[in-house]
C-alpha positions, 0 to 999 in steps of 0.5 A: 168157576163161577162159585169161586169167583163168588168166593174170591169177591166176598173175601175181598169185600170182607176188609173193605167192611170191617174198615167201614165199622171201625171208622164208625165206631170212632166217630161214635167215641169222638162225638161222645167225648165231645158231649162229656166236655160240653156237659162239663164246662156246663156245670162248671157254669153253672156252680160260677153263676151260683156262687155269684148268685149267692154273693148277690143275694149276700150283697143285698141282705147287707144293704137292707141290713144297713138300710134298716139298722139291724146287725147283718147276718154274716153268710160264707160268700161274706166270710171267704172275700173272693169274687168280683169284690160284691161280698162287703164286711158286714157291721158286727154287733160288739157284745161286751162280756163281764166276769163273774162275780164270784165271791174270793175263796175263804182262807183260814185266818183263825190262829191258834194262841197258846200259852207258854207251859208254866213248867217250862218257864220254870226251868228259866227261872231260878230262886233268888237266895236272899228268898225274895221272888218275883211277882206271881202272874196273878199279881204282873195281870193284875198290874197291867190291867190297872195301868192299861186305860193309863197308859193308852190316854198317853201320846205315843210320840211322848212316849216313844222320846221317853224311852229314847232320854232313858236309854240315852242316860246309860250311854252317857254315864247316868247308868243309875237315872237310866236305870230308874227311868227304864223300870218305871216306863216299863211299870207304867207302861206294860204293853208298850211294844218297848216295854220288855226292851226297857227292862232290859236295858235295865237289867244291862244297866244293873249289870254294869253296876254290879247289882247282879241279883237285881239283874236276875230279877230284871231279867226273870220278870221280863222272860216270865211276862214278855215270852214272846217279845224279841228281847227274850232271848237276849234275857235268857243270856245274861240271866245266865250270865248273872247266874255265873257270877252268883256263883250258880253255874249248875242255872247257868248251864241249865239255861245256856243248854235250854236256849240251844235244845229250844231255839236251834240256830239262832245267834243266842243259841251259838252264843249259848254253845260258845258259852257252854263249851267254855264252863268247867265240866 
């Protein structure tokens, strides 16, 4: 008996401890979350009144800079602006950039000249039946460079208003003073930039007086010394219109071809087309 009741007693005392070491384990987890919250509100105090230090010290830098006149060096409690209002801007130092000065990339300016083929402006040009021929281009060089010191000591303006007078006999009926004043401008003025117009206009005007093969010589010359200028073309048009009524239409047909094969879509080559289209196969 007195053994069981020993037994009975330690059984009923078994519980009581087991109660007894949980409720100290607890207390031992409550105190050590207590400690792990107060050691974290101590860092977070901590990082504040760093941060708050740096602003400060920030703060005082700016002011010495000020104080001194020197450009402030800009730290990042400056640069982010939060706080308490102690980070200021800091007075910049404003630097002014200039470009470069590199020298513009060169660009091809050289532009080939090339003379018109000899053998070409052949095929303008036809033999005048009487055997006259116009002048050789030896002899037009020759010409132009004896009357070019002329021409320059003329005033421009005096000359522009005698070409005006010349072209304005034709359309008044002084087809033959127009003429005549128009082979002379061109003559004495070579390298006018109105020159191969005069000689054109006075080819026009040999045309109204029926003098087709002066016109033919008119127009030759001026294709042969002018390749380039803005009346060719035109030249080349009526050459071959004197030629028809020369009763060379075998030239004519050369030519009205030569101008459309060599200047395609141009308003002289549909009329060489229209031209051509309308002559006897």
């Amino acid at each position: 008996m007195p053994a069981r009741s020993v037994i009975f007693r330690l059984l009923a005392a078994a519980p009581l401890c087991a109660l007894s070491a949980c409720a100290s384990n607890a207390a031992s987890q409550a105190d050590v979350g207590a400690l792990r919250a107060e050691v974290q509100a101590l860092r977070e105090t901590q990082a504040r009144l760093t941060e708050r230090l740096q602003r400060l010290e920030a703060h005082d830098a700016v002011e010495k800079a000020r104080a001194s006149g020197a450009p402030a060096r800009a730290t990042p409690a400056d640069a982010s602006g939060s706080g308490d209002g102690l980070g200021s801007t800091p007075d910049l130092a404003v630097v002014k950039l200039k470009p470069r000065n590199e020298p513009a990339p060169k660009l091809p300016t050289a532009v080939a000249v090339v003379e018109p083929d000899s053998e070409q402006m052949e095929m303008f040009i036809s033999a005048v039946p009487d055997g006259s021929a116009a002048a050789s281009g030896a002899e037009a060089a020759t010409v132009v460079a004896s009357r070019d010191d002329e021409a320059e000591m003329k005033d421009p303006d005096v000359l522009d208003a005698e070409y005006d007078k010349s072209v304005s006999l034709l359309r008044t009926g002084n087809v033959e003073g127009g003429v005549e004043r128009l082979r002379r401008f061109a003559e004495e003025n070579p390298r006018h930039p109105r020159a191969d117009n005069a000689l054109y206009f006075s080819g026009l005007g040999l045309i109204g007086l029926s003098e087709f093969k002066d016109a033919a010589r008119t127009f030759e010359r001026l294709i042969k010394t002018y390749p380039a200028g803005d009346a060719m073309l035109d030249s080349m048009l009526r050459l071959a219109e004197c030629r028809m009524r020369l009763n060379q239409a075998a030239d004519a047909k050369a030519l009205y071809t030569r101008v459309v094969t060599q200047f395609p879509g141009t308003a002289a080559a549909t009329q060489a087309e229209q031209r051509l289209a309308a002559l006897p196969q």
